[in-house]
C-alpha positions as a Markdown table, in Angstrom:
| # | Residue | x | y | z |
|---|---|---|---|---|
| 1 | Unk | 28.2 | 157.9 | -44.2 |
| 2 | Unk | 25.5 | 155.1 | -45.1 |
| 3 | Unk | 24.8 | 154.1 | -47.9 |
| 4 | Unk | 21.0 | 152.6 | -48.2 |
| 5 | Unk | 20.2 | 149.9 | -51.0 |
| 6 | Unk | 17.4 | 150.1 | -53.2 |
| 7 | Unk | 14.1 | 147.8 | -52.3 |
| 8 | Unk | 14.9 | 144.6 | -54.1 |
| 9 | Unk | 18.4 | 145.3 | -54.5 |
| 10 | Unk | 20.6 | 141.9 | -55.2 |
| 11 | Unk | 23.4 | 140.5 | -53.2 |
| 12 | Unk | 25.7 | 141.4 | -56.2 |
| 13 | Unk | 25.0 | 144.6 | -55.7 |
| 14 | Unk | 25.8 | 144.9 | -52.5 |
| 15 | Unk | 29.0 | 142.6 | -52.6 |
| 16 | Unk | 30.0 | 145.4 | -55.5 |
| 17 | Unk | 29.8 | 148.3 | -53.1 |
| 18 | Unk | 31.5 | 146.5 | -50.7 |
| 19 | Unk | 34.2 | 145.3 | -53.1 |
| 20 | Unk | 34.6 | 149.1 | -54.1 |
| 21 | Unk | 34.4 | 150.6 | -50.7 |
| 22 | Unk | 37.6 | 147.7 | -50.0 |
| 23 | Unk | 39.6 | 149.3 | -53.1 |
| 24 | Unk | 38.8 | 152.4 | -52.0 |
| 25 | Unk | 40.9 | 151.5 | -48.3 |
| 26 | Unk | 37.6 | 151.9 | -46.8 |
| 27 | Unk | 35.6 | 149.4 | -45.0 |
| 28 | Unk | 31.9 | 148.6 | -45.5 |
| 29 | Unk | 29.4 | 147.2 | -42.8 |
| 30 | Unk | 25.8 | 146.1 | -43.7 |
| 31 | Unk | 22.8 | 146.2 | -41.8 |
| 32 | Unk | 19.8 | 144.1 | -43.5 |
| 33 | Unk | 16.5 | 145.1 | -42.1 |
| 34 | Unk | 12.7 | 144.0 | -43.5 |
| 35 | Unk | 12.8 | 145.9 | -46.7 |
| 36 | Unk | 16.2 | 147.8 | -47.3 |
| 37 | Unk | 19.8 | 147.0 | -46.9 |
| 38 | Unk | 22.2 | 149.8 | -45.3 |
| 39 | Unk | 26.0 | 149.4 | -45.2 |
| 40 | Unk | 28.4 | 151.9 | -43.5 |
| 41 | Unk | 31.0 | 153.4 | -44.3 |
| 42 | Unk | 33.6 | 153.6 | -41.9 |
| 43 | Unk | 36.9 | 155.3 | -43.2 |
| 44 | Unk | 38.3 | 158.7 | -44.1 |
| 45 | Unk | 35.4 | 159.8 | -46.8 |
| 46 | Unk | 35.5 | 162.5 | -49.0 |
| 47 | Unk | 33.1 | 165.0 | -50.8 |
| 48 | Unk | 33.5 | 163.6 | -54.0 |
| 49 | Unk | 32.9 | 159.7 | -52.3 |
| 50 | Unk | 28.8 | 160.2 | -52.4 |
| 51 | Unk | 28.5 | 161.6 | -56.0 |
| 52 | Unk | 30.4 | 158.7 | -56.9 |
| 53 | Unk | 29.0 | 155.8 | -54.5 |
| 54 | Unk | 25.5 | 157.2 | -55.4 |
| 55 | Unk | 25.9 | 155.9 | -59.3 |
| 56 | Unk | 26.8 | 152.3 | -58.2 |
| 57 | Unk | 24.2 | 150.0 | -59.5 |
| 58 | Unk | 21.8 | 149.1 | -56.7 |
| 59 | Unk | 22.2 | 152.5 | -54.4 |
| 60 | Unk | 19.2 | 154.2 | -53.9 |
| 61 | Unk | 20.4 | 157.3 | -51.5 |
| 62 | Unk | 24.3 | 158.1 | -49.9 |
| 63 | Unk | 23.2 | 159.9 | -46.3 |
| 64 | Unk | 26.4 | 161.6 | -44.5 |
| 65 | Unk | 26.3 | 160.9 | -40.7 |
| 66 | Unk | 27.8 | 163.7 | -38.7 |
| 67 | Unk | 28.4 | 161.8 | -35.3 |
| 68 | Unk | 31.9 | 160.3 | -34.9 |
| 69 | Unk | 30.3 | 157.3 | -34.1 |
| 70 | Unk | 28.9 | 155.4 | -37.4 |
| 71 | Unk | 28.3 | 151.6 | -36.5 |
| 72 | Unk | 26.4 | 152.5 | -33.2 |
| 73 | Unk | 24.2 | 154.9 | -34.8 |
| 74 | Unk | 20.2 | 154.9 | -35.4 |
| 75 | Unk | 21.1 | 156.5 | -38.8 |
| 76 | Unk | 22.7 | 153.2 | -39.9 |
| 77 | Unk | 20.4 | 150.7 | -38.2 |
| 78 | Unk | 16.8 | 152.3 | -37.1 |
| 79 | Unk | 15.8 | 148.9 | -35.7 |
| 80 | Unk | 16.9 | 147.8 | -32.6 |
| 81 | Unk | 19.3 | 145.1 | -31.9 |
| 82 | Unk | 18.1 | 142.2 | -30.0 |
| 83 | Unk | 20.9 | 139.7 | -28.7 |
| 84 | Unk | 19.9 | 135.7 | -28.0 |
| 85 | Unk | 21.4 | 134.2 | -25.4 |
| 86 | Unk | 20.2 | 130.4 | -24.9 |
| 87 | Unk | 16.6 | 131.0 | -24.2 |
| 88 | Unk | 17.1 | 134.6 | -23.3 |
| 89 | Unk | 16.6 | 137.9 | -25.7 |
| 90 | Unk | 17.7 | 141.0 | -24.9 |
| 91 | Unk | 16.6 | 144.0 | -26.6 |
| 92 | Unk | 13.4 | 142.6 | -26.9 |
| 93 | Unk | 9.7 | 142.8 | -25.6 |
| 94 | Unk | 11.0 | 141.3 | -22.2 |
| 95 | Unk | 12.8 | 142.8 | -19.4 |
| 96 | Unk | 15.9 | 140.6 | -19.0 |
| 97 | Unk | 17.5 | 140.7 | -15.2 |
| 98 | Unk | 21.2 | 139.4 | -14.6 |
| 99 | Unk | 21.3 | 139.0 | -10.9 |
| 100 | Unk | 24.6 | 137.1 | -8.7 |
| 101 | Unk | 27.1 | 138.1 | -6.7 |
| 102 | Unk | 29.6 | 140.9 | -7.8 |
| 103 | Unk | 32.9 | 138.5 | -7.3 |
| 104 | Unk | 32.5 | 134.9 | -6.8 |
| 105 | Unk | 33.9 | 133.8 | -3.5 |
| 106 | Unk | 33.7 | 130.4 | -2.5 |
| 107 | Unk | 31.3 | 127.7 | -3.9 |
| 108 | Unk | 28.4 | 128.1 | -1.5 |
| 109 | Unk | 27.9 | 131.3 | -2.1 |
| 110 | Unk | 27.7 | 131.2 | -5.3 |
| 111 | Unk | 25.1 | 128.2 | -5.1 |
| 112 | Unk | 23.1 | 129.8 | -3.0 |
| 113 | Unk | 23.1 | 132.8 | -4.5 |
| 114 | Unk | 22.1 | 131.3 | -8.2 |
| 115 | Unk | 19.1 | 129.3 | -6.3 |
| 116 | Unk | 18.0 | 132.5 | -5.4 |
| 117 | Unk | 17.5 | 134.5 | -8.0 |
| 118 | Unk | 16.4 | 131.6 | -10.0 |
| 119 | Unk | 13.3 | 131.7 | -7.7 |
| 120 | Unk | 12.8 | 135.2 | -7.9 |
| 121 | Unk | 12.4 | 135.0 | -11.8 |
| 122 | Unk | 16.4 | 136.2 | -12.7 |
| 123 | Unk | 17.2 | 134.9 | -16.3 |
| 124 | Unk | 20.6 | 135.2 | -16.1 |
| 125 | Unk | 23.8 | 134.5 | -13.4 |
| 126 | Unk | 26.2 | 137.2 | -13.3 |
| 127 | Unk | 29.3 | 137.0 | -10.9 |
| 128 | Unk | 32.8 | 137.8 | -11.4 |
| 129 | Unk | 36.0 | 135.8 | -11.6 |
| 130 | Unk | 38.6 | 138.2 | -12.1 |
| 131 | Unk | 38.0 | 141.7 | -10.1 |
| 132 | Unk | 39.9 | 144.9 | -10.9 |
| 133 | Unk | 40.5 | 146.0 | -7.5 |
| 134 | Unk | 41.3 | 149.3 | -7.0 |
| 135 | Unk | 44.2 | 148.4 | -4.4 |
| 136 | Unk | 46.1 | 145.9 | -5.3 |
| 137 | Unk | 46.0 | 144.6 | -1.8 |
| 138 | Unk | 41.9 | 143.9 | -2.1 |
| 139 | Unk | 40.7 | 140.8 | -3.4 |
| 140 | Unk | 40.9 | 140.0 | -7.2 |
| 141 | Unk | 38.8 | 137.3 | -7.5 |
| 142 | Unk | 39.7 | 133.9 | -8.0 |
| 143 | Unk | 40.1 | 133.5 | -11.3 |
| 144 | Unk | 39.7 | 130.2 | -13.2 |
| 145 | Unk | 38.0 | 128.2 | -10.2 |
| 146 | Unk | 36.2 | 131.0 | -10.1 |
| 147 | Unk | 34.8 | 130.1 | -13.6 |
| 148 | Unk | 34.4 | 126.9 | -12.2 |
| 149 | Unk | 32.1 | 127.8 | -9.6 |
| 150 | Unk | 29.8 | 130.1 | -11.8 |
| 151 | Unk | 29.4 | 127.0 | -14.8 |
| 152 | Unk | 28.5 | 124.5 | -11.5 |
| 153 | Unk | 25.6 | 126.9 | -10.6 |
| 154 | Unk | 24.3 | 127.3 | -14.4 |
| 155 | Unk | 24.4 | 123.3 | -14.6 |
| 156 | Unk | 22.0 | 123.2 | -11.5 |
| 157 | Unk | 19.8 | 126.8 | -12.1 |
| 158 | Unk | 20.1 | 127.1 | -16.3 |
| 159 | Unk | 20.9 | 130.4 | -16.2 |
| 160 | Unk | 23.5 | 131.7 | -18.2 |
| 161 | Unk | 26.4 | 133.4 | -17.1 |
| 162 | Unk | 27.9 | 136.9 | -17.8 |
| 163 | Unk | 31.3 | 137.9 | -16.0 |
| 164 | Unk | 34.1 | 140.4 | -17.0 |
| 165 | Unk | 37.3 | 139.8 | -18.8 |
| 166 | Unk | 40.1 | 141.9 | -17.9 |
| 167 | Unk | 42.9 | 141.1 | -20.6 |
| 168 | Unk | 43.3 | 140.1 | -23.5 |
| 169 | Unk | 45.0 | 136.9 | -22.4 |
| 170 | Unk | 42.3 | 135.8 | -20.8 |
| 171 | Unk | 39.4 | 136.2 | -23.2 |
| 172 | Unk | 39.9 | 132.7 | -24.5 |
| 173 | Unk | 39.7 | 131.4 | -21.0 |
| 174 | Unk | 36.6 | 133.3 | -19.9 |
| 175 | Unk | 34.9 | 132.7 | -22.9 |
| 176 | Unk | 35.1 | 128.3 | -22.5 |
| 177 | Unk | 33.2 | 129.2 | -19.2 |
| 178 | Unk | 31.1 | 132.2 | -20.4 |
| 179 | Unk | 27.6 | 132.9 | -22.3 |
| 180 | Unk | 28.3 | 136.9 | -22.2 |
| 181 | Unk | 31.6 | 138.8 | -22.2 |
| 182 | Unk | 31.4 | 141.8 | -19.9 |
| 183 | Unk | 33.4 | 144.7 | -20.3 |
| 184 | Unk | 34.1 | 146.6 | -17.2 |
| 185 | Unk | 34.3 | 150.5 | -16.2 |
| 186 | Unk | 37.7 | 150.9 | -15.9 |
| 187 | Unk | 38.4 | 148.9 | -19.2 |
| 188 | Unk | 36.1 | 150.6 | -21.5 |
| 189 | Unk | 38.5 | 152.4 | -22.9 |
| 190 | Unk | 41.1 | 149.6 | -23.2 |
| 191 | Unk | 40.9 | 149.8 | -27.0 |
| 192 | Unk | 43.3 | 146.9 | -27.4 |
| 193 | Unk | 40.9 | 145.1 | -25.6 |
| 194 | Unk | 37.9 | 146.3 | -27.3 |
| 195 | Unk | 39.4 | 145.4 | -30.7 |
| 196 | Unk | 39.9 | 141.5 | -29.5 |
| 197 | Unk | 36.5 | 141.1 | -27.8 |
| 198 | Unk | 35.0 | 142.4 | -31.5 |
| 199 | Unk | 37.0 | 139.2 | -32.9 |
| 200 | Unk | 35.1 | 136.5 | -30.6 |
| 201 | Unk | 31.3 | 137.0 | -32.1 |
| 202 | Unk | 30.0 | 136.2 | -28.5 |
| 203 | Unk | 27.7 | 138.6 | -26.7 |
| 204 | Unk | 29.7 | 141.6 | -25.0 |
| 205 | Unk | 28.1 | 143.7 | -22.8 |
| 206 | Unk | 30.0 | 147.2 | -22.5 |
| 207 | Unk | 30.0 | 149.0 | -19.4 |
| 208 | Unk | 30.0 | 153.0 | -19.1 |
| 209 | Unk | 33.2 | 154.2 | -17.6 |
| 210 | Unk | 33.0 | 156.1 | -14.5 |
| 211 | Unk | 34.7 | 159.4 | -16.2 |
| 212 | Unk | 32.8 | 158.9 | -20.0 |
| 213 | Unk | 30.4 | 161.3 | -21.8 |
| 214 | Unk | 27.6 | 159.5 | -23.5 |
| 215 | Unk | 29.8 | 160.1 | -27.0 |
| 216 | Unk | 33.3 | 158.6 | -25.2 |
| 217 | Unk | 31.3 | 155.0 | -24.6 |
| 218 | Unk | 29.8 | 154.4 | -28.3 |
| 219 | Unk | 33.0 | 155.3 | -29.6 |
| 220 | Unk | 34.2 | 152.5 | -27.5 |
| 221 | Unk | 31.3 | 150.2 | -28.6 |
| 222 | Unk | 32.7 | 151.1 | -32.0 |
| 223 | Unk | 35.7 | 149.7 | -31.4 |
| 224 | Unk | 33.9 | 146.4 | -31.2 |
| 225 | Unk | 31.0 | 146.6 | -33.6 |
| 226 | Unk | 34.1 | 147.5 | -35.8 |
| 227 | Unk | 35.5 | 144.2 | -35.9 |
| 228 | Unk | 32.4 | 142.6 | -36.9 |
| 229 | Unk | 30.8 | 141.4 | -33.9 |
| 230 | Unk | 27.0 | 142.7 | -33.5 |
| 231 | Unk | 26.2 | 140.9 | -30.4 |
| 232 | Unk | 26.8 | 144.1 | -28.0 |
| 233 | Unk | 25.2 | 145.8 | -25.4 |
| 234 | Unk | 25.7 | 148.1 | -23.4 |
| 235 | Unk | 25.4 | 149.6 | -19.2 |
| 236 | Unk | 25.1 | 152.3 | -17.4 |
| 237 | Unk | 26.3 | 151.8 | -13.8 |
| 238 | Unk | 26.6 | 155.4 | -12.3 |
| 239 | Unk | 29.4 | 157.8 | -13.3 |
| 240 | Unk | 31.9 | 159.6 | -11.1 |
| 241 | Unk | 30.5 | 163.1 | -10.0 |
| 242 | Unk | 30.9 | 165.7 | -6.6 |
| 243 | Unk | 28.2 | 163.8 | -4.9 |
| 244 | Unk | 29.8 | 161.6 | -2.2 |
| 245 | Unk | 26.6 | 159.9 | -0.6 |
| 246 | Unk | 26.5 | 156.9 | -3.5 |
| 247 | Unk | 29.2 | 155.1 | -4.6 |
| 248 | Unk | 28.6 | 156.7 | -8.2 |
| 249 | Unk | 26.0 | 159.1 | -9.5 |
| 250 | Unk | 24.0 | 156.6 | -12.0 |
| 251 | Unk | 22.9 | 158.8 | -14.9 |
| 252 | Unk | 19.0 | 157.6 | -15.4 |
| 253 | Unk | 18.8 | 159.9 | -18.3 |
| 254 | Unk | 21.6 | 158.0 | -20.2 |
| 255 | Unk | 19.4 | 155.6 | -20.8 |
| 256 | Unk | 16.4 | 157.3 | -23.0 |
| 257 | Unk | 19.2 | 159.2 | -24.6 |
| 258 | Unk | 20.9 | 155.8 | -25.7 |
| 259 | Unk | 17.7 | 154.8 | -26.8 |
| 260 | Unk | 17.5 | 157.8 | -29.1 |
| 261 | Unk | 21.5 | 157.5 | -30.6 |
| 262 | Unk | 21.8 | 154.3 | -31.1 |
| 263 | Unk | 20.3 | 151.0 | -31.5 |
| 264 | Unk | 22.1 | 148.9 | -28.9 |
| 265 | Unk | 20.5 | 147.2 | -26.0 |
| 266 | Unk | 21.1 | 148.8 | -22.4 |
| 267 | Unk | 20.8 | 147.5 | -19.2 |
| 268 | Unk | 21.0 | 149.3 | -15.8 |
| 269 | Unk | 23.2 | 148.5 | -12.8 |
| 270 | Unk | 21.5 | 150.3 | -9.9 |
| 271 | Unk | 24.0 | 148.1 | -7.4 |
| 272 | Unk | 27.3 | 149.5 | -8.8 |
| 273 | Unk | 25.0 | 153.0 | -9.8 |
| 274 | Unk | 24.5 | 153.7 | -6.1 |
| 275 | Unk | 26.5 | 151.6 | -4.0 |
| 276 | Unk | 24.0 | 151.2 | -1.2 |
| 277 | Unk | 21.1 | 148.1 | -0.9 |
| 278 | Unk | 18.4 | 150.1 | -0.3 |
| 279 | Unk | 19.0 | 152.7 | -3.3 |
| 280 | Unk | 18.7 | 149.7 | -5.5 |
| 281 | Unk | 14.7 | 148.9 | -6.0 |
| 282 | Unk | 13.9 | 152.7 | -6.7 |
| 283 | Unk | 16.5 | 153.1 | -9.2 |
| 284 | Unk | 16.0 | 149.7 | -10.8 |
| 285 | Unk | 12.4 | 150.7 | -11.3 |
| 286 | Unk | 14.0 | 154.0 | -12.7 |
| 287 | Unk | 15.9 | 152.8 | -15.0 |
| 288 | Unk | 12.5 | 150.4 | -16.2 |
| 289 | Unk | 10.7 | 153.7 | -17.0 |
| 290 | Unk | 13.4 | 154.9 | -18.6 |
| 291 | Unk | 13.3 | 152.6 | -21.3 |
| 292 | Unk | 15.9 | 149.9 | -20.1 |
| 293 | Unk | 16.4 | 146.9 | -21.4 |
| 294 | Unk | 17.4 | 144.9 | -18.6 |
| 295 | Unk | 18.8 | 144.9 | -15.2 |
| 296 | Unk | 22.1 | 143.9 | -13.3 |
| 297 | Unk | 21.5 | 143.4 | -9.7 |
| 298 | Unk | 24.3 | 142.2 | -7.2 |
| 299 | Unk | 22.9 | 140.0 | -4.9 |
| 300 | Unk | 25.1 | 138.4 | -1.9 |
| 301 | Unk | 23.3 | 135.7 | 0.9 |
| 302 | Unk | 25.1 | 138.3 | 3.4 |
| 303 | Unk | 24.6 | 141.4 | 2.6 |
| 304 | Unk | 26.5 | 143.6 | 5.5 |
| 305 | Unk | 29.7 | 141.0 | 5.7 |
């Protein structure tokens, strides 16, 4: 449930609802927009928990939300979230693209590639030092100097970086090198992770998994927004389906009905949606008129290697 604040309602009124929502073994997450304060309530709640919330000084209306997921919601923040990164905002009027190469491989390439898509107007470097490789026998990136290699090419170009972290362990790591924490497919449902990414307060771009309904990934984005961290986004990069042409099946209409659930920013990945170079401008521009908020291209100085 939410709990919306009066106009003009005081910060002692909302630290009492939160201070009662704490004894109650619930916890309380507010949302301050332009003329009303919401906070939600995340816990088990009760029938008799409204009647009794709605006589707290301060509290104007007690609204039940029926989705599973609270924090994620429209009902408990209509306004969308923007996210700034260094120069960059996303969520906003702009369209933001994050453009590099999927795994960083050697120091050229990676140069190259950020010079690149400088010049074709990218605002932000993405490329990844740690890969979760299907086999274990593929490449799984090179780790650190990996890191190394991106935060050279954002001293020459200025663009920011955004790569994944896999464990744990190694969010402290990635995030010395790192403007945005990504959140891969196959880890969206890592909830241990989830939970310590929430803890860092740096951006964190969630990624779809390739199996999840639309419900499965904002529970996972609750997992984050959970532990206080607002700065979250999340991307739909194709899901797993019969259809054995693309890579993945990337679900366009994901993206007007995020828009609709929840507040977060989304970005579309028509590389890892498709799988194939020249599915990737028609489904980019897809993904545009479906209300996205940005882009993530993979780009590579040799394509067919």
């Amino acid at each position: 449930m939410i709990v919306v604040m009066r106009k003009g309602s005081t910060e002692k009124e909302v630290e009492g609802i939160l201070e009662r929502l704490t004894h109650l073994g619930l916890q309380g997450h507010t949302s301050t927009g332009v003329e009303r304060t919401v906070i939600g309530v995340v816990g088990q709640t009760y029938a008799e928990l409204k009647d009794m919330l709605e006589l707290l000084p301060g509290v104007d209306e007690v609204v039940p939300i029926s989705k599973p997921y609270k924090l994620s919601s429209r009902e408990f923040q209509p306004v969308d979230t923007t996210i700034k990164v260094g120069d960059v905002t996303i969520g906003g009027d702009e369209l933001v693209v994050m453009a590099g190469p999927c795994a960083v491989e050697t120091e050229q390439q990676v140069l190259d590639t950020a010079r690149a898509v400088k010049a074709a107007g990218a605002n932000m470097l993405r490329g990844g030092a740690f890969k979760p490789s299907t086999s274990p026998y593929s490449f799984r990136g090179l780790g650190e100097d990996g890191l190394k290699i991106l935060v050279e090419a954002k001293a020459e170009t200025g663009l920011p970086i955004i790569t994944e972290v896999l464990t744990p362990g190694d969010i402290d790591l990635v995030a010395k090198y790192a403007d945005i924490l990504q959140v891969g497919a196959r880890n969206m449902q890592n909830y241990i992770l989830l939970d310590e990414v929430g803890k860092t307060r740096m951006p964190i771009m969630l990624k779809r998994g390739m199996s999840a309904t639309i419900q499965d990934w904002l529970l996972s984005a609750e997992y984050i927004l959970s532990q206080g961290n607002r700065q979250l986004m999340l991307c739909e990069r194709g899901i797993r389906t019969f259809e054995t042409y693309t890579r993945n099946t990337m679900d366009v209409s994901a993206i007007p009905a995020i828009k609709r659930l929840s507040h977060l920013p989304i970005i579309g990945d028509p590389s890892h949606g498709t799988g194939k170079w020249h599915l990737v401008a028609p489904l980019a521009l897809a993904a545009v008129a479906a209300g996205a908020d940005g882009l993530m291209i993979e780009v590579h100085p040799n394509p067919d290697i």
